[in-house]
N, C-alpha and C positions, 0 to 999 in steps of 0.2 A: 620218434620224430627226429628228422637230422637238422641239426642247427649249426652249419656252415657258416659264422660269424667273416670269414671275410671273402664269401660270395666265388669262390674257387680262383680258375687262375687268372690274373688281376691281367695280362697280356691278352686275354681270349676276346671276341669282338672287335668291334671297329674303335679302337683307344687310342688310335689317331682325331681323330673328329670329338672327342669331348673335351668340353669345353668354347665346340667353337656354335656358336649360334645357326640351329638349321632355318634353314628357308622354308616357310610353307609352301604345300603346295594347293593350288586352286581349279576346279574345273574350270573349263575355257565355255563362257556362256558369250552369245552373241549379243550384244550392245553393251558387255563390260568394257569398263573404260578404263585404259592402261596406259602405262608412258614406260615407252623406251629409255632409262637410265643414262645409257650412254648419246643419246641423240638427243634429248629431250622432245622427241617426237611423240605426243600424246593423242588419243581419239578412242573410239568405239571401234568395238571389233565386229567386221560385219562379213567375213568370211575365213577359211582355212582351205588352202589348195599348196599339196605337195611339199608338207612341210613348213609352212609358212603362213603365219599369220595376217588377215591385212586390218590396219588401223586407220580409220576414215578421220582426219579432223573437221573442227567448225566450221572449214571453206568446202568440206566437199571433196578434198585431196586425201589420197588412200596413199598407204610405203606399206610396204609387208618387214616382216621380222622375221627369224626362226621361231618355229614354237617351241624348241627349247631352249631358249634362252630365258635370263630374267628380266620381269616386271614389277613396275610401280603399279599396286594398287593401293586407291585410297592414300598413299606414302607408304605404304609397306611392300617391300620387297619381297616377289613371290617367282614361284615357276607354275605351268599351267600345264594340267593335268589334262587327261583327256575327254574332251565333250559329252556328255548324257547325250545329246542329239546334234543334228547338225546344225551348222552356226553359218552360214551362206545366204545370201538372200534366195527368195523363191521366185523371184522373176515376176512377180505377178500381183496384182490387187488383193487376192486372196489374203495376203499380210502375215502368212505363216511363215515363221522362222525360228530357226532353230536354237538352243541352249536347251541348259531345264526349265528354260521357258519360250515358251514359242506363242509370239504374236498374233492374236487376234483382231485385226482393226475392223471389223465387220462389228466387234463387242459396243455396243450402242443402250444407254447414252451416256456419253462422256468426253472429253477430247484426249485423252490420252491412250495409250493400249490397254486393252487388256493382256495379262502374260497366265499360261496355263503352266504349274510349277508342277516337274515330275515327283519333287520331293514333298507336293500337297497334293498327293493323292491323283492329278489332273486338274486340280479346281482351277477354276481364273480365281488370277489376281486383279484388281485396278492399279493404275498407277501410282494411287496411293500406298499403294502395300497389302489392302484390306482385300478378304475376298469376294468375291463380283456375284452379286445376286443376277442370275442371268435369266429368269426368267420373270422379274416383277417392272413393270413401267415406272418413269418417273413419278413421284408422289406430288398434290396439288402442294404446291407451296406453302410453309408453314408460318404465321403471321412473324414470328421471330427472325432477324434477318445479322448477315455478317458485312461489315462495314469494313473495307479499304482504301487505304490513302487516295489511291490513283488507277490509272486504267491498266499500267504493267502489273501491280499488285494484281489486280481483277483476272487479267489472261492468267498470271503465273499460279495464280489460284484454281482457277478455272480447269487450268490444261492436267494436274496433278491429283483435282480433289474433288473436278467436275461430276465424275459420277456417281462418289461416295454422298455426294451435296445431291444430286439431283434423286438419289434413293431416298435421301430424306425427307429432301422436300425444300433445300434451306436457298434463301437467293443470295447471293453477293452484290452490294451495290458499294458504288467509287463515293468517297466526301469530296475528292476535289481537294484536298487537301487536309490537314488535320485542325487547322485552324477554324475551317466549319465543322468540328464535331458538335458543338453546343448547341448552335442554332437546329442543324439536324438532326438530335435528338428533342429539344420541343418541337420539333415539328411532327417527330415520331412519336413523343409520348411514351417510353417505352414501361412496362409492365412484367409482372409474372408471366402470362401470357403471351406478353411482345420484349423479348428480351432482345439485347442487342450485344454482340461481340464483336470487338474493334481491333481490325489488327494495323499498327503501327510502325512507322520505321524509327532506325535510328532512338529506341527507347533504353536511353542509359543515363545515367543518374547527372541529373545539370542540365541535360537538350530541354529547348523549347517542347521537345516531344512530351518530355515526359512531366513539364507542367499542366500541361493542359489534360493528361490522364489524371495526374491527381487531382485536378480541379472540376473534371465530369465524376470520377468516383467519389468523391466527396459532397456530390450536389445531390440533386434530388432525384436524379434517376440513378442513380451510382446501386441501389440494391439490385436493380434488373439489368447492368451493363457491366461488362467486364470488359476491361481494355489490357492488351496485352502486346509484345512488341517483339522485334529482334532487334539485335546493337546494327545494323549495317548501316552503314549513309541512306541507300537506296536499296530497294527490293534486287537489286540486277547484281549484286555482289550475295545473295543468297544462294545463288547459280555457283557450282564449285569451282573456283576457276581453273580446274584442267581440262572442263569439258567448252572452255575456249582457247586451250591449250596456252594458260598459263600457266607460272607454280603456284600465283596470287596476287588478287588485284591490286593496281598499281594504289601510290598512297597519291593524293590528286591534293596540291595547295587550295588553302579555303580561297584564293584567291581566283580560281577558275571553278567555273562551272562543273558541278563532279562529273553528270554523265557525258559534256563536253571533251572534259579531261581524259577519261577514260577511252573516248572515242579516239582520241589523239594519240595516246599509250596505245594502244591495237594500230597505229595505221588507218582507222577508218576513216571515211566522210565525217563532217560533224559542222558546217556551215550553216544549215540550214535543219530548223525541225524534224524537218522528213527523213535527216541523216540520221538523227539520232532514232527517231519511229524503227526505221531499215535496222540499227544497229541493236535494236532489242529485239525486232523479230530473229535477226541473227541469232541472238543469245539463247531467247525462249525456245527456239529450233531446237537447239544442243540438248534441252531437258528434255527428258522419255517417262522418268519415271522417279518417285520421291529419292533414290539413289543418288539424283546428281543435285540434290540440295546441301543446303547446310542444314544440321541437326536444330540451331538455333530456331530457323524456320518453323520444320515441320511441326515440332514439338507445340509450339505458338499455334498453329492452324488448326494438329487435334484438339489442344483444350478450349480453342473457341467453338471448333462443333460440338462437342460434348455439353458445353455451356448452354447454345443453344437449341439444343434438342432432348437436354432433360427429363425427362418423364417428370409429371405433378407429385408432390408426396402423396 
């Protein structure tokens, strides 16, 4: 056996290049969401014609790129390989499109896509990531239910984990804030049987938030509720912000109103309720699939379904 202790000639390969950090490279899927480096122009990718990529942002505005050129993904710096399938829209309701995943919006029921991954065999995914039982109906609903601050929590839930929930069986209902969690859980009663999982904003150690979890898990339903949270102000900063093409949410003075504030920070409307109503459907628009969250989120929303859908010992 030959034992070449210092690897032959030390000159031979590419000995220019080491040391220096390669750039990975990425297949180019359709609704990956990239940011141009040097422009700061960020969006989803929703075709490739002749070389060029185009990146659609939050208002609807496409710029093309080279497709060989470097991207931001997620922050990391990448070049993008070439597509499993095509990445262009299909013109049509059909809702088929290309990457290694290609869109099914016919996939019912749920509000978000379903995506057929070449690298899972063909299966759908949901937009939760999970794969898509496509041929079982929604299940009657199960008396165990998931509990949200408010009506943005409710859609942003809805549109990502709609159909993972509705296979279940589980309903999502709004408190209205968290400050009614007490009262409605005596009025729910909750049980082995009727558990209840609460998702929270803003639960970090000191918020009013996260008094009033320790104060439901410590009472008398606390064995059948699990309350769980993410640190954000509000549910709309759980939204990654490059997919409203920022780098990241503005920091808004407790002295203004945050979703106010933020409205302001973008340029948008925000006078009036409706501005702000308009300015989330914006945001929730930009979300496709658990991809453009934050991990803080998702992670919080599977271990309340898992919570309440337990199987009995």
């Amino acid at each position: 056996m030959d034992d070449d202790r210092y690897g032959g000639d030390v000159l031979s390969g590419d000995w220019r290049s080491r040391g220096v950090k390669k750039v990975r490279q990425v297949p180019l899927e359709r609704d990956m969401v990239l940011e141009d480096p040097d422009s700061g122009w960020a969006g989803a990718v929703v075709g490739l014609e002749a070389g060029n990529i185009a990146l659609e942002d939050w208002k609807g505005r496409t710029r093309s790129f080279p497709f060989t050129g470097q991207f931001l993904l997620e922050g990391e710096l990448v070049t993008l390989g070439r597509p499993q399938a095509p990445v262009g829209r299909s013109g049509g309701s059909s809702g088929s499109a290309g990457s290694s995943g290609s869109v099914h919006a016919d996939w019912r029921p749920g509000a978000g896509p379903a995506v057929r991954h070449a690298s899972d065999g063909g299966r759908l995914r949901t937009a939760s990531g999970s794969f898509a039982v496509e041929s079982q109906r929604a299940r009657v609903a199960l008396p165990s239910r998931i509990m949200v601050e408010g009506k943005h929590d409710a859609e942003l839930v809805e549109k990502v984990w709609g159909t993972d929930l509705r296979v279940e069986g589980v309903v999502v209902e709004e408190l209205s804030g968290v400050d009614n969690l007490a009262s409605v859980l005596d009025e729910f009663q909750p049980s082995r049987d009727r558990r209840v999982g609460v998702l929270v904003d803003h639960l970090v150690p000191g918020s009013k938030e996260s008094r009033f979890a320790e104060a439901v898990m410590r009472g008398k339903w606390g064995a059948h509720v699990l309350v769980v949270g993410h640190p954000f102000v509000d549910v709309w900063q759980s939204v990654k912000p490059a997919r409203v093409g920022l780098q990241a949410w503005p920091t808004i003075p407790r002295s203004i109103e945050w979703k106010k504030g933020i409205c302001q920070a973008l340029g948008w409307p925000n006078a009036e309720q409706a501005d702000i109503a308009r300015a989330w459907q914006r945001i929730l628009g930009q979300v496709r699939t658990f991809a453009d969250l934050e991990p803080q989120l998702l992670g919080r929303v599977e271990e309340l379904i898992d919570f309440v859908t337990e199987p009995k010992a």
